[in-house]
C-alpha positions in Angstrom: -77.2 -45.5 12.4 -76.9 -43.1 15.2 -74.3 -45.2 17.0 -72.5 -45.0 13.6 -72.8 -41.4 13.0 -71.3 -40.8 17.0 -68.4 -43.0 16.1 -67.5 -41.3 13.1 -67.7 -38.0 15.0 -65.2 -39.0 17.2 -63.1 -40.1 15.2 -62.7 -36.3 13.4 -62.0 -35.2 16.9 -59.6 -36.9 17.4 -57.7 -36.6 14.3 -58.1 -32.7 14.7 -56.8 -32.8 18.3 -53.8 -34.6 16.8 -52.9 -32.6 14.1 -53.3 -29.6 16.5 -51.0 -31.1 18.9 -48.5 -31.8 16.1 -48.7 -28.0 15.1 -48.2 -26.6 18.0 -44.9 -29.1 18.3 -43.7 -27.6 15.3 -44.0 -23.9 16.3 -42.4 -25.1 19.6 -38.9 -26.8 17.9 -39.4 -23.6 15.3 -39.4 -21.0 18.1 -36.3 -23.1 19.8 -34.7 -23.0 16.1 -34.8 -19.4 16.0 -34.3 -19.2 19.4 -30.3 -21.3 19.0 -29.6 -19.0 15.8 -30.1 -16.0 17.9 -28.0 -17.0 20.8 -25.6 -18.2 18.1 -26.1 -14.3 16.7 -25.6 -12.9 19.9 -22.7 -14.6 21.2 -20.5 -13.3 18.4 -22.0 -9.9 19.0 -20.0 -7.9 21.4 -21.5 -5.3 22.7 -19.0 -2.0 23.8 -18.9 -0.8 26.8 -19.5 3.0 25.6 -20.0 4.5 22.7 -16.9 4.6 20.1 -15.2 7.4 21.7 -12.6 8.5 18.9 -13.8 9.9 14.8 -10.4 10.9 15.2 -9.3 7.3 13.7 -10.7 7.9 10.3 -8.2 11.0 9.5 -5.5 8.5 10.6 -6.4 5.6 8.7 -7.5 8.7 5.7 -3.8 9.7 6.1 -2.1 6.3 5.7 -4.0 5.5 2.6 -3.7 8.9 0.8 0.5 8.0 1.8 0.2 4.8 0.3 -1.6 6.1 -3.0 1.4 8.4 -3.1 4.2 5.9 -3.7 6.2 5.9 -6.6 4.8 2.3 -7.8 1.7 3.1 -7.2 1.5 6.5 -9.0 3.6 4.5 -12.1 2.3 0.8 -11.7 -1.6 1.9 -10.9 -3.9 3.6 -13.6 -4.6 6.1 -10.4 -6.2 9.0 -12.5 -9.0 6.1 -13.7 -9.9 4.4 -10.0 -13.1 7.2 -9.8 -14.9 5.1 -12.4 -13.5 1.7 -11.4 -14.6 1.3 -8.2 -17.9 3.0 -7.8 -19.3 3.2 -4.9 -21.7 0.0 -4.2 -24.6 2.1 -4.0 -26.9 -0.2 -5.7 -27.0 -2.5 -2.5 -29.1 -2.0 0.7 -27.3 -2.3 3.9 -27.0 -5.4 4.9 -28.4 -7.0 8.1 -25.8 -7.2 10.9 -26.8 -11.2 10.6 -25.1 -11.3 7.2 -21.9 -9.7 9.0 -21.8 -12.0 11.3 -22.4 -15.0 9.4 -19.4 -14.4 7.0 -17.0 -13.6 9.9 -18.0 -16.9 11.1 -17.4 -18.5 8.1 -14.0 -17.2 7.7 -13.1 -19.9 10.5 -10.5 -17.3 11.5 -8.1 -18.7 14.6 -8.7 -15.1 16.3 -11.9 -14.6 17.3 -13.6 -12.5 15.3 -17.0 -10.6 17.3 -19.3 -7.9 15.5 -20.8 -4.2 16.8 -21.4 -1.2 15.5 -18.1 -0.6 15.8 -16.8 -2.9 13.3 -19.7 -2.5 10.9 -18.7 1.6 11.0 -15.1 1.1 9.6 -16.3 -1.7 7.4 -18.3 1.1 6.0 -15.7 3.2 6.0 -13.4 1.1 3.6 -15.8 -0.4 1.5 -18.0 3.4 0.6 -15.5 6.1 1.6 -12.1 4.4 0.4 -13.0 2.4 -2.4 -10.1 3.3 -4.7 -7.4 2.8 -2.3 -8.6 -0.3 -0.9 -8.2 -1.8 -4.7 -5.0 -0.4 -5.0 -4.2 -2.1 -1.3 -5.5 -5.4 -3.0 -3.3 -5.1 -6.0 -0.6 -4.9 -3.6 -1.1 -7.8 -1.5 0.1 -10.1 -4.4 3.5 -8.6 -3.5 3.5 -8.3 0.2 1.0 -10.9 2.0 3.5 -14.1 0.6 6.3 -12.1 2.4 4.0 -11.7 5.5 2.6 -15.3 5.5 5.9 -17.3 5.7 7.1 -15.3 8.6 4.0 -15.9 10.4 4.2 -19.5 9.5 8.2 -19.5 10.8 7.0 -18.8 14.3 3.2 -20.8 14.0 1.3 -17.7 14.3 -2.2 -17.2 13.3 -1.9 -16.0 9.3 -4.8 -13.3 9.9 -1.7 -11.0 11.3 -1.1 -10.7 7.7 -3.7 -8.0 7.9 -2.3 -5.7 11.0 0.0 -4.3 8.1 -3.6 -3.5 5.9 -4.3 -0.8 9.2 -0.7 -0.4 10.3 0.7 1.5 7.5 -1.5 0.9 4.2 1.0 -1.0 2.7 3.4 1.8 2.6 6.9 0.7 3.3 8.1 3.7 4.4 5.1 5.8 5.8 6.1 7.1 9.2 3.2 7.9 11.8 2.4 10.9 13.9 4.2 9.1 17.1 7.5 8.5 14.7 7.0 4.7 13.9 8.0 3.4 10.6 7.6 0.9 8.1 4.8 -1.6 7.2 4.6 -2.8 10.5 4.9 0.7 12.2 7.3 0.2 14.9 8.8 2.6 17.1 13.2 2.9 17.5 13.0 1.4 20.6 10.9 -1.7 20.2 12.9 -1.9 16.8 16.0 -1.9 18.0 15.0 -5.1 20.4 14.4 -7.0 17.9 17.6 -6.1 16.2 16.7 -3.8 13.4 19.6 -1.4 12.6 18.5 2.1 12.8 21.5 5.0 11.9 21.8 7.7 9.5 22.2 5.5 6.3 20.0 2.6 7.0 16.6 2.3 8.6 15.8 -1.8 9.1 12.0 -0.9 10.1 11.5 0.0 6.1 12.8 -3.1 5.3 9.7 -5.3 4.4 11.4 -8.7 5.3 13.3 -7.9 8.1 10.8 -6.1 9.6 8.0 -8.6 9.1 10.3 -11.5 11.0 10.7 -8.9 13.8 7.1 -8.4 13.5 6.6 -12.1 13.5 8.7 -12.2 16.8 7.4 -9.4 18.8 3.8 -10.5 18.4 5.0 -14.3 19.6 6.6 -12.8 22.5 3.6 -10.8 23.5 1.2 -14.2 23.0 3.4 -15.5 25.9 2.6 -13.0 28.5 -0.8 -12.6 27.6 -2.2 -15.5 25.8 -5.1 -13.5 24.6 -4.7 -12.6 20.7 -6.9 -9.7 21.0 -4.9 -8.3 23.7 -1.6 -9.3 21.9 -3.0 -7.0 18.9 -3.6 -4.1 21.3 -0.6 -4.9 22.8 1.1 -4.4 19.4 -0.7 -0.8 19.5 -0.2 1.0 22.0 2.7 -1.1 24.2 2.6 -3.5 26.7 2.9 -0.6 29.3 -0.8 0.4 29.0 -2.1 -2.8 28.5 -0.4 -3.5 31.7 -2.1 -0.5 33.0 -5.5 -1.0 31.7 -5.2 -4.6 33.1 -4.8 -3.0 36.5 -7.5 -0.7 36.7 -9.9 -2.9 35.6 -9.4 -5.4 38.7 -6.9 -7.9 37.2 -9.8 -8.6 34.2 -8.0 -10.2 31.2 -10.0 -10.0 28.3 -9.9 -7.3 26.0 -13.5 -5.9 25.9 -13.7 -6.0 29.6 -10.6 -3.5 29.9 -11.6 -1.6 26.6 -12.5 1.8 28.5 -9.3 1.9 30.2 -7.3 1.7 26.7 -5.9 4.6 25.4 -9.0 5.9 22.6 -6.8 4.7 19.1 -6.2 1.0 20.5 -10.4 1.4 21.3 -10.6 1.5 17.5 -8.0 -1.1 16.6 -9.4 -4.7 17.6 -12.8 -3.3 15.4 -10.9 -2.0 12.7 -8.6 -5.3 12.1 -12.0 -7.4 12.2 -13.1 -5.0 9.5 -10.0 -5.5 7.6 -10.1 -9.1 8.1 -13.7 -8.9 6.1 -12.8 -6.8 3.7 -10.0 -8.2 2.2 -11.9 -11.7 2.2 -15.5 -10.5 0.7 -14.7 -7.7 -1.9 -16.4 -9.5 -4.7 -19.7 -9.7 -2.2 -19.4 -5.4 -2.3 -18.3 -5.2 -6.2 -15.4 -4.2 -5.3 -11.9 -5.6 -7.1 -8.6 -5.3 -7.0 -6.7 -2.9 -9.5 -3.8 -4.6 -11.1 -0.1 -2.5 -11.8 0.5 -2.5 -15.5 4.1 -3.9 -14.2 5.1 -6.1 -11.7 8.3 -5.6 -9.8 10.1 -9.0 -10.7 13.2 -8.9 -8.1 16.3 -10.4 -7.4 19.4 -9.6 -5.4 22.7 -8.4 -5.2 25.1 -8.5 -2.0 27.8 -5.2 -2.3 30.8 -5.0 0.1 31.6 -1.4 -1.0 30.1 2.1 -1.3 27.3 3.1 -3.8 25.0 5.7 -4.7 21.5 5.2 -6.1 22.4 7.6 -8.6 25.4 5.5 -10.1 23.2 2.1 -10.7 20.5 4.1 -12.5 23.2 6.2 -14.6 24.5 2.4 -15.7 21.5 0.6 -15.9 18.8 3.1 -16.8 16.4 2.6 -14.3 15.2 5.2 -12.3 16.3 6.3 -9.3 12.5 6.6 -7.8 12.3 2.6 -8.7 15.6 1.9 -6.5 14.0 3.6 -4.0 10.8 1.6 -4.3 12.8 -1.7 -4.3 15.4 -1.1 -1.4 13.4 1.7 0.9 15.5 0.6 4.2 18.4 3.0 2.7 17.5 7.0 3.6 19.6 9.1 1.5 20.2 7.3 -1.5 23.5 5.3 -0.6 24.3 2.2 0.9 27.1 1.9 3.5 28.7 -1.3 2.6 32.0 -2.0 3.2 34.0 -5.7 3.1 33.4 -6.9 6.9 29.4 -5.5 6.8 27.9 -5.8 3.4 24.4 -4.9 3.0 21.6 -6.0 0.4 20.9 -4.3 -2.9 17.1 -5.1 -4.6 16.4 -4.8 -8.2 14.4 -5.5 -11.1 15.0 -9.0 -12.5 15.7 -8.1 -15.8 18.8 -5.6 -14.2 20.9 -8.2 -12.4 22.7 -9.5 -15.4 23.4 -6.0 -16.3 25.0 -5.1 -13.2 26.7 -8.4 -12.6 28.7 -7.5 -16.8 29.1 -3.8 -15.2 30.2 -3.9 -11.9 33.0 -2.1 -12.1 31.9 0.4 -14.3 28.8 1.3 -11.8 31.7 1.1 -8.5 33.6 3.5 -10.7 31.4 6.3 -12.2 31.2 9.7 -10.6 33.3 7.7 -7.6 35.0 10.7 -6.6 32.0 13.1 -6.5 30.0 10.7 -4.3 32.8 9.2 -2.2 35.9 11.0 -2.4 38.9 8.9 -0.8 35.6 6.4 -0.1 34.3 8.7 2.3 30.7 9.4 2.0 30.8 13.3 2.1 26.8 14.1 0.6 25.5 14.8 4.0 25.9 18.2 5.9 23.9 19.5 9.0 21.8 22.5 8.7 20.3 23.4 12.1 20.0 20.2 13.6 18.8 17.9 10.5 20.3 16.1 7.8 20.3 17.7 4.4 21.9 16.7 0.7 24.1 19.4 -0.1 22.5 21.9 -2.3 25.9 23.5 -3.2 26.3 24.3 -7.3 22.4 23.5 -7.6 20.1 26.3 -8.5 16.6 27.6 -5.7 13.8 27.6 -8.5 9.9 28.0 -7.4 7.4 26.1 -8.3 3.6 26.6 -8.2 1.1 23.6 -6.8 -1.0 23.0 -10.2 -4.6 21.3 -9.4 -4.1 18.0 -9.3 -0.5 17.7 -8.1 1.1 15.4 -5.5 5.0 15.2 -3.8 6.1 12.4 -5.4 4.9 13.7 -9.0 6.5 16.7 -8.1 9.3 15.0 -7.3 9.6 13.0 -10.3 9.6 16.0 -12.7 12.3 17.7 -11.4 14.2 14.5 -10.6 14.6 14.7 -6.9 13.6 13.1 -3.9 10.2 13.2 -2.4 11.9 12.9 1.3 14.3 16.1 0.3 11.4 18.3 -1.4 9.3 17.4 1.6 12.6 18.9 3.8 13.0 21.7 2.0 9.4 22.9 2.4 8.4 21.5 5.4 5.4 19.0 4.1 4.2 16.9 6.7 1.9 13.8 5.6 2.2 14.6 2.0 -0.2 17.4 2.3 0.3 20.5 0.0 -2.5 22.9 -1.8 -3.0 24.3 -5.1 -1.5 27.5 -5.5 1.4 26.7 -2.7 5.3 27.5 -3.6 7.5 25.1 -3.1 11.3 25.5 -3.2 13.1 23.3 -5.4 17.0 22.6 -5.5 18.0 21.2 -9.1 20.9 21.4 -11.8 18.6 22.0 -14.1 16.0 24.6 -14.0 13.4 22.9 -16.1 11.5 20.2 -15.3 12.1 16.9 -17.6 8.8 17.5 -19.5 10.4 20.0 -21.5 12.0 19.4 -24.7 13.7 20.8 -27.4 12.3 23.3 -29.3 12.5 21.9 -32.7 9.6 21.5 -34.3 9.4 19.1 -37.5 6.6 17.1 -39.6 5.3 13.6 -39.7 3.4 10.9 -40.0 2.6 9.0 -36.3 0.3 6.0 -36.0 -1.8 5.7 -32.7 -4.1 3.7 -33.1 -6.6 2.7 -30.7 -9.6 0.5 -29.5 -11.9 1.3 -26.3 -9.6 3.7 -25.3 -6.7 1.5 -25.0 -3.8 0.9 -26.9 -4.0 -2.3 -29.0 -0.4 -3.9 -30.3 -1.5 -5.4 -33.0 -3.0 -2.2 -34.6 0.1 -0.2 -34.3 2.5 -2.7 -36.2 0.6 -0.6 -39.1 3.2 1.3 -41.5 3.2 5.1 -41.0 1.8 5.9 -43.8 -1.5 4.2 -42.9 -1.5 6.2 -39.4 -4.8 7.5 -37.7 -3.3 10.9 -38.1 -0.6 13.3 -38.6 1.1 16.1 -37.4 4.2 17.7 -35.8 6.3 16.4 -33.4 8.9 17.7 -30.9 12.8 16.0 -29.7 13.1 14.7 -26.4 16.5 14.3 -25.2 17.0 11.0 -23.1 18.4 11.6 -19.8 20.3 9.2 -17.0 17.5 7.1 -15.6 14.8 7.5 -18.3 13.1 4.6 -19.9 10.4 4.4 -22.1 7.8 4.4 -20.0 8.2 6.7 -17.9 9.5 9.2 -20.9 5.6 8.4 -22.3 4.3 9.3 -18.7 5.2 12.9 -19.4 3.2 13.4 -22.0 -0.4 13.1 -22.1 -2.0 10.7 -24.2 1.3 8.9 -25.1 2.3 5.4 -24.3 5.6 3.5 -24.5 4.6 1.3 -27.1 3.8 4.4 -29.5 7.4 6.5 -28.3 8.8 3.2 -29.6 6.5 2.3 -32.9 7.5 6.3 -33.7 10.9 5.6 -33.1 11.9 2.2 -34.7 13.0 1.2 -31.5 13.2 -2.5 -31.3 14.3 -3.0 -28.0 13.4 -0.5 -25.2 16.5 -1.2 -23.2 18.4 0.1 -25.7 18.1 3.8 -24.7 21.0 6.1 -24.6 21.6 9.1 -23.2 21.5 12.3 -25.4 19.4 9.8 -27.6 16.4 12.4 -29.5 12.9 11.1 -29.6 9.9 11.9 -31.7 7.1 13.1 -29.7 4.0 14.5 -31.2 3.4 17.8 -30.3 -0.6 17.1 -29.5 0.9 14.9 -26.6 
């Protein structure tokens, strides 16, 4: 019994010395688990040499989306007034673990490397909690300009995460010009433009032109890939010029790579690797931060038109009524309103789908009006010098003053008193945009009034505006008059050249398009005239 009582004994022993053996192998491959995932961690974690060395950066990249949410599309295309309660900030989420940033960039398989440091989580920060609203806007926008950007990148079998430099070149902002004097989405300076065979001359300014400047964009950045064959030194190449990369390659002892000649950089190319890895994550995990893209009520359907002669904004959106501020939008290469075509060198006119038919039937009508006031013996006369710049002639218009209201912007400005943003900004000396409450700005105009006003005849009716959740519902306004949500009296607007429905309703608070024409029997909205009198309650 005792012999049986020893075996068993030893047994247990045994069986307890191998489980402890197998536990201990188990913490062993889970320690070298852990151990592979954090060397997996760190190698995608790059560590700066110094601490970020420039908070100057976020005014800039401040600046460029504050441009950008000044546009003409975007302040008529974008509900801007509403983006405060459409893109709260994602305050409800903890910060994340820099594991979770790294893991996604990783996932993004991207073809440039894409590294993570405190750095990059700072101006993810900065456009995901400080510039929510824009950044949808910038997403609403992508639908129009990354296709543009992706076959040009494709044409020369570059990486398509390029598509993004534009995101932290310019905002998306066609014609946003920097601090240094670059232009256009993709920010480039006359010189480096004028390589790559963008026109630059009074009239016409090729680095505003989204497609032309994207190829030479395309180009430039293929070029620099063969003398440096580093993408993240191609991107600070693109920056701040091959010059100082040549010279931060020099006075780093020949060293290649771009974090190893970081603190030799000039301090805003520092910032740019970091901030294009934030913008790469950005744009691909919104959804992951609750933030969406905010759609334009309109999209800008488009379609061409080559012109071998002279023409004036102004004359297409007399003809076509269309305003002159959409032109603009459409064709922002051309600087004072007029394209310089002529038989042997005829240039591109951009416009609205739905106004190439009409231009095609009235062609000669649009060549013809006001020819002799905008190019008398075909000579374009608008421009005259005034002390070394380029000015429209103010001659016949009346100097009015107007106030800066809370809540007012250049281009709205603009819009009201039908002139250009670029002139007003001239006339005033507005740099960036930037104007305050209370400031008076001189205007040059025909008219004294702005286009809000209207005639002073005052008369009753009926009006039907209906609406559900604070939005107007189609359906619900076929109702007759007589079964409106309420009455009262209304005011005349007179149509002018360039109005259209909507933006007649964007003068008047509460008012839509669809209501202007419900009120007015209109049954098609391109039927406008000028001199044609709307209805237009007076509550609006």
């Amino acid at each position: 019994m005792k012999k049986v009582n020893l075996g068993i004994l030893i047994l247990m022993l045994l069986i307890c010395a191998i489980n402890a053996t197998a536990q201990i192998n188990n913490i062993q491959t889970n320690a070298s688990i852990i151990n592979t995932e954090g060397k997996i961690l760190d190698s995608v974690k790059c560590v700066l040499p110094d601490s970020f060395p420039n908070d100057n950066l976020d005014s800039i990249l401040s600046d460029k989306l504050d441009s950008m949410a000044n546009t003409w599309y975007v302040q008529n295309a974008f509900a801007v007034d509403s983006l405060e309660n459409a893109c709260l900030a994602d305050t409800l989420q903890k910060e994340l673990p820099d594991s979770v940033y790294i893991s996604r960039l990783q996932n993004l398989d991207s073809y440039i490397p894409l590294p993570f440091n405190e750095s990059v989580k700072k101006f993810i920060n900065f456009y995901l909690n400080r510039r929510r609203g824009q950044v949808s806007i910038m997403m609403g926008l992508t639908n129009y300009y990354f296709p543009l950007f992706e076959e040009a990148l494709a044409r020369y079998a570059l990486p398509l995460e390029l598509k993004y430099l534009p995101i932290i070149e310019s905002a998306l902002n066609p014609k946003i010009i920097s601090r240094a004097g670059a232009s256009g989405l993709w920010q480039f300076m006359l010189g480096t433009a004028k390589m790559y065979g963008l026109e630059i001359n009074s009239y016409i300014d090729e680095r505003n032109d989204p497609i032309k400047s994207t190829d030479a964009a395309a180009r430039y950045l293929r070029d620099l890939y063969s003398i440096y064959g580093d993408w993240h030194v191609v991107i600070a190449a693109y920056n701040c010029g091959p010059g100082n990369i040549n010279k931060a390659v020099r006075r780093s002892g020949g060293k290649q790579n771009y974090w190893e000649i970081y603190s030799r950089l000039p301090k805003e190319t520092r910032g740019y690797i970091p901030i294009f890895i934030a913008a790469n994550y950005v744009m691909n995990y919104p959804q992951e931060h609750n933030l969406y893209p905010v759609q334009p009520t309109f999209k800008m359907l488009t379609d061409t038109i080559i012109l071998t002669s002279y023409l004036n904004f102004e004359q297409i959106a007399a003809n076509l009524n269309i305003p002159v501020q959409e032109i603009r939008q459409l064709n922002p290469q051309y600087k004072r309103d007029i394209i310089p075509a002529k038989p042997d060198k005829p240039y591109v006119l951009k416009l609205p789908i739905d106004k190439i038919s009409p231009f095609i039937d009235n062609e000669t009508q649009i060549f013809a009006y006001n020819r002799e006031k905008y190019f008398p013996n075909n000579q374009i006369v608008l421009i005259k010098e005034v002390s070394g710049k380029s000015y429209y002639n103010t001659e016949g218009k009346k100097k009015i003053y107007y106030t800066v209201k809370q809540g007012d912007n250049p281009g709205a400005i603009a819009n009201k008193f039908r002139i250009s943003v670029s002139n007003l900004c001239e006339w005033n000396n507005i740099r960036h945009n930037m104007i305050k409450v209370g400031q008076k700005l001189a205007i040059y105009s025909k008219n004294n009034a702005p286009l809000a006003k209207v005639e002073p005849q005052v008369v009753k009716t009926k009006v039907s505006r209906m609406k559900a959740s604070g939005k107007i519902v189609p359906q619900q306004l076929q109702t007759n008059s007589d079964e409106s949500a309420f009455s009262g009296e209304y005011t005349l607007y007179t149509v002018r050249s360039g109005d259209s429905l909507y933006t007649i309703a964007r003068q008047f608070a509460g008012m839509s398009d669809i209501e202007i024409k419900l009120l007015n029997n209109i049954k098609n909205a391109k039927s406008l005239m000028v001199g044609q009198k709307l209805k237009i309650p007076i509550k609006a």
